[in-house]
N, C-alpha and C positions, 0 to 999 in steps of 0.2 A: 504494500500500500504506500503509496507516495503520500512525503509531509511536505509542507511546506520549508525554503531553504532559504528567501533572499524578497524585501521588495525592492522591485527598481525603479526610480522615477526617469523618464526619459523627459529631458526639457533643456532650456534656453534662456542664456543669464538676463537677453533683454525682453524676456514675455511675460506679461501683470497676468496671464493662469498658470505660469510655474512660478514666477516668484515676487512676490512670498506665498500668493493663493496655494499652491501645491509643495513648495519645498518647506513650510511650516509645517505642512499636517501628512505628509507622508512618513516622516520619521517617527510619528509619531504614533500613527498605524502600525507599520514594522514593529516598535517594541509593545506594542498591544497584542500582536501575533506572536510575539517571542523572535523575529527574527531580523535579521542585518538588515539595514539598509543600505542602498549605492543609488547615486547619482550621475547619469549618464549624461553630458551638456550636449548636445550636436554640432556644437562650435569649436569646441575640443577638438584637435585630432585624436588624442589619448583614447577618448571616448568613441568617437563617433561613429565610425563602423561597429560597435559594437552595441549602439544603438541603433544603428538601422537596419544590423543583423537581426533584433529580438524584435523591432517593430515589423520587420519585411515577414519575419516567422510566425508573430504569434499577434500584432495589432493592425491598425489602419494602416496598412502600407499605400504611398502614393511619392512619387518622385519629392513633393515636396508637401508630405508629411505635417499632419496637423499634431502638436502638443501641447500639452502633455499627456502623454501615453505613460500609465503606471500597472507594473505588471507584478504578479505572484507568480514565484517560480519556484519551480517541483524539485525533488528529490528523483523524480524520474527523468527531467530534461527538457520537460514540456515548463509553458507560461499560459498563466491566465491572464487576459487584457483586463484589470477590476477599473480600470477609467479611463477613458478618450475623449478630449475636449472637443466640445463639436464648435467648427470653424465658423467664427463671427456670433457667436452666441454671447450672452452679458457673461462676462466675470463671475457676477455674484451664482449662475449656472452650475459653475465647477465649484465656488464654495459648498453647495447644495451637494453633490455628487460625493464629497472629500467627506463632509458634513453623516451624508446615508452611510457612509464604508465605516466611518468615525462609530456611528449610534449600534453596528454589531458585527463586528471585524471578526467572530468566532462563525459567521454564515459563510466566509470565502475557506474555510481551514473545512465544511461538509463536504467537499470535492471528495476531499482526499477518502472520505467514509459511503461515497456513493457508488 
């Protein structure tokens, strides 16, 4: 049975839905899950590719990529996309989404039991 291993925020130091709207409350999901968090920038070369590997694999993959895309990733290999900001939508939208993940972070960890 796969546990949960890692959440990752995929995002962009100059976007108001990753930051602060998502890079405050995603670490903070992670240790409510028990697990690490990492932070992917797209602007990064360090990072980058290895954010548009886990987005191309497992979220809204499109040449130019809407974020922030924040994913739970398995002990099997696999990721769950638990949020994708939808393109041009208010801010306050994704506080709303971070907010639902926020009020029962123990509903994304029934995967692993279904």
């Amino acid at each position: 049975m796969a546990e949960p291993i890692r959440l990752t925020l995929v995002s962009a130091s100059w976007c108001p839905y990753c930051v602060p709207t998502s890079t405050d409350r995603a670490p903070v999901l992670a240790k409510r899950l028990g697990v690490p968090f990492r932070l992917l920038d797209i602007d990064l070369p360090a990072s980058e590719d290895e954010a548009d590997r886990l987005v191309r694999a497992f979220g809204a993959w499109k040449d130019d990529y809407v974020i922030p895309q924040a994913f739970l990733e398995w002990s099997d290999g696999t990721a769950d996309a638990i949020l994708v900001a939808v393109r041009s939508s208010p801010i306050g939208e994704t506080r709303k989404a971070w907010d639902a993940l926020l009020a029962d972070p123990e509903r994304l960890r029934r995967r692993a039991t279904e």
